[in-house]
N, C-alpha and C positions, 0 to 999 in steps of 0.2 A: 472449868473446861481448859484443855491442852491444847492450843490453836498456832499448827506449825505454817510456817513463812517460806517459802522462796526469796532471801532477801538477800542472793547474790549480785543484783543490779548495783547494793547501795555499797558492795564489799570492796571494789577496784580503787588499788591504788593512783589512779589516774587518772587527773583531774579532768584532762581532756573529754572522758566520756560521762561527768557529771550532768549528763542533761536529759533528756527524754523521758525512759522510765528510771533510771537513777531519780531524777525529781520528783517524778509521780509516785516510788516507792516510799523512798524517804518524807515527804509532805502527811501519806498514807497515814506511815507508822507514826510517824511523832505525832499525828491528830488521835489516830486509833489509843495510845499509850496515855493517853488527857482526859479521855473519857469511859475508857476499859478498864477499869480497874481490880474486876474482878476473875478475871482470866489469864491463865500465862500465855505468852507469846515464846516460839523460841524459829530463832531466827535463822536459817540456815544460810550458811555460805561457804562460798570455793577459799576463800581466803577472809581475815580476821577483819570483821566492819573496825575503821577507821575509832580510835577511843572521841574524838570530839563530834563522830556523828552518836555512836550510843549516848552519847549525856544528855543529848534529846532526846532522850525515851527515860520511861520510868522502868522502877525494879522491875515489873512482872514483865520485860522484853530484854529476854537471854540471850546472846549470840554462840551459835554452835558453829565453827569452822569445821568444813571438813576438808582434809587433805590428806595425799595431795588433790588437785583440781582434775587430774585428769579420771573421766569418767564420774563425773560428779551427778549429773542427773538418771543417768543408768545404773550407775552404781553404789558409789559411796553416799548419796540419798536415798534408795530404796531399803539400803542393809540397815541403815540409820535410823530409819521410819519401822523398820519389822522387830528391831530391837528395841526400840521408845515408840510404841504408835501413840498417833496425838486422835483427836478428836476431830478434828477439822483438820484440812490443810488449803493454804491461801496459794495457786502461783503466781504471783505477781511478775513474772518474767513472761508470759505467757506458752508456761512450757510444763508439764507435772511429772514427778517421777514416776516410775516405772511400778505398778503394784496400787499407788496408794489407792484412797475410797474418801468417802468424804468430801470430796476436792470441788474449790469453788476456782474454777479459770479465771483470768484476767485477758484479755483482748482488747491491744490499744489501736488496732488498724488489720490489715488484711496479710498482712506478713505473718500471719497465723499460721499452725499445723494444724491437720484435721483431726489428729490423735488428740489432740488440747479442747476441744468439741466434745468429741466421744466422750471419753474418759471424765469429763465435769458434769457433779449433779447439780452445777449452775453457772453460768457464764457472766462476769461482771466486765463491762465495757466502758469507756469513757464517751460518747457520744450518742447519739440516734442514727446518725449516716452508720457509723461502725454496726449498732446493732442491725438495722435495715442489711448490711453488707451478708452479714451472720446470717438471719435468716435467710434469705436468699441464695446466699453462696453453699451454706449446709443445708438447708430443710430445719433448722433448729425454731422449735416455737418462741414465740415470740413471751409469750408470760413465764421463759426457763432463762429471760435473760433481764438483766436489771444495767441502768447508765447511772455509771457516780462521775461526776464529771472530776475533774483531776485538781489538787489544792494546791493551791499558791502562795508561799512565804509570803508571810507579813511584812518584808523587807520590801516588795513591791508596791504592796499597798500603802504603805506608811512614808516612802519617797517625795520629797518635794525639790530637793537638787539634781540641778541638769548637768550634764559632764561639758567640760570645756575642748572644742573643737575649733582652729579657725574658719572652716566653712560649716556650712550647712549639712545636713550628712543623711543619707540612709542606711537603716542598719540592715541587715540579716542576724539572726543568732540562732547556732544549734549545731548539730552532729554534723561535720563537712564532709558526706560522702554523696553520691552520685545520685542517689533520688531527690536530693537536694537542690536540684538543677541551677546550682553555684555560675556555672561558665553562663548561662543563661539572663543568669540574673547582672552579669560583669556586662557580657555583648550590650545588653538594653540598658545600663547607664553608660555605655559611650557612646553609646547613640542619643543618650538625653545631654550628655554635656554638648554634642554638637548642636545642637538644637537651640538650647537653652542660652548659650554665650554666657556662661554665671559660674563662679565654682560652686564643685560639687564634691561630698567627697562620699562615697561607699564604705560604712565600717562593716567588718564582717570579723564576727564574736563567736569562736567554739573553736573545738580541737577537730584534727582530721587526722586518721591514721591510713598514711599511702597514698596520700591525693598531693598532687602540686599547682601549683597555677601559675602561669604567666603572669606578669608584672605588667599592671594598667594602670594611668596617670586618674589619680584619687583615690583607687582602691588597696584600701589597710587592712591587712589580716591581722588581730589583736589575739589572738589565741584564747585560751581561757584564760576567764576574768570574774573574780569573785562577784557575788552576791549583792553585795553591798554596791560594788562600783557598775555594774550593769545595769542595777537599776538607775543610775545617771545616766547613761545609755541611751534607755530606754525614754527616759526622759525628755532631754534634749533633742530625739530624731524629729525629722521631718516626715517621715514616713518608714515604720514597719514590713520590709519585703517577706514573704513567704511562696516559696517555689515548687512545695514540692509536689512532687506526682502522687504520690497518696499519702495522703493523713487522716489518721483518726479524730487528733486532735489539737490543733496547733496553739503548743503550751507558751511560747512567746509571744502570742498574740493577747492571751490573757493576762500574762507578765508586764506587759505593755500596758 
């Protein structure tokens, strides 16, 4: 069987956006590629997956770039599918081309389109709150949707060094934009360092595209930070922050 991918999450040259479904795609594929072996995969994307993410995957998961990007789910993946149709199709972006059949959705939260609903004859989610959302929000039965809860590099698991801080610290880690409620999370440790009379220091770990923040006494913005060294991170914190307004599934809190 021919089983086509939405696997433009894992395609971005940019490390900054390595996190969310970037993670939950890539975790996906390189488990799917260990235990699939008798199936092709072929991958599609806006631009050429990265060559040291392919090396975690086996032969039967091809990368098909299509370009250029613009009109990529409208277009240059529908044409692409009516010219090779596959047998399945996965969207792990939570978004499906235009035409296909077969299609299994992926839904990691409520930032969903209702078109991504309709259009799948099955819905896979990462959580129970998200599926409960689904039903509810669409009228979608509940035995047309299945939770795989999201996998987590073995990097995390296997961690026993803490990273070197001179205070004490809490983290944040993930996508810096505005449902993130970052300024939020800033106002309530300066309000803990008054309180507390102790250093403290806020690390805060991901990329942001167009966000700035004012400069607070303890608070580090570390950018992106490899795999390896976050899981020291995560380590050594004192406590794991998560702020945001809606989540399907808060993948640092498992990382942790």
């Amino acid at each position: 069987m021919v089983i086509g991918v939405d696997a433009g999450a894992i395609s971005s040259q940019d490390e900054r956006l390595n996190v969310g479904v970037h993670r939950v795609t890539r975790e996906l594929l390189k488990h799917l590629s260990s235990i699939d072996t008798s199936n092709t995969y072929r991958l599609y994307s806006f631009s050429p997956i990265p060559k040291d993410t392919m090396k975690e995957f086996r032969a039967n998961m091809i990368n098909i770039s299509l370009t250029p990007s613009t009109g990529y789910m409208k277009l240059r993946l529908p044409i692409e599918l009516a010219l090779h149709p596959v047998d399945m199709f996965l969207g792990l972006s939570q978004a499906l081309p235009l035409g296909v059949r077969n299609a299994i959705g992926f839904i990691y939260d409520l930032g969903f389109l209702h078109q991504l609903v309709a259009r799948s004859e099955h819905i896979v989610t990462i959580s129970n709150a998200s599926k409960q959302d689904i039903v509810q929000t669409y009228g979608m039965k509940s035995e047309d949707i299945t939770v795989a809860y999201p996998g987590v590099s073995e990097v995390f698991q296997n961690n026993k060094a803490k990273a070197v801080n001179k205070n004490p610290y809490f983290l944040i880690v993930g996508l810096l934009k505005p449902g993130k409620n970052i300024p939020v999370a800033i106002a309530a440790f300066t309000r803990l360092l008054k309180q507390v009379g102790r250093p403290y220091d806020l690390i805060i770990i991901g990329g942001g595209i167009g966000l700035s923040f004012t400069s607070q006494k303890g608070v580090h913005f570390l950018g992106y930070v490899p795999d390896k060294e976050l899981a020291k991170w995560y380590k050594g914190a004192t406590a794991l922050l998560a702020l945001s307004e809606t989540e399907g599934f808060c993948l640092p809190a498992v990382e942790a």
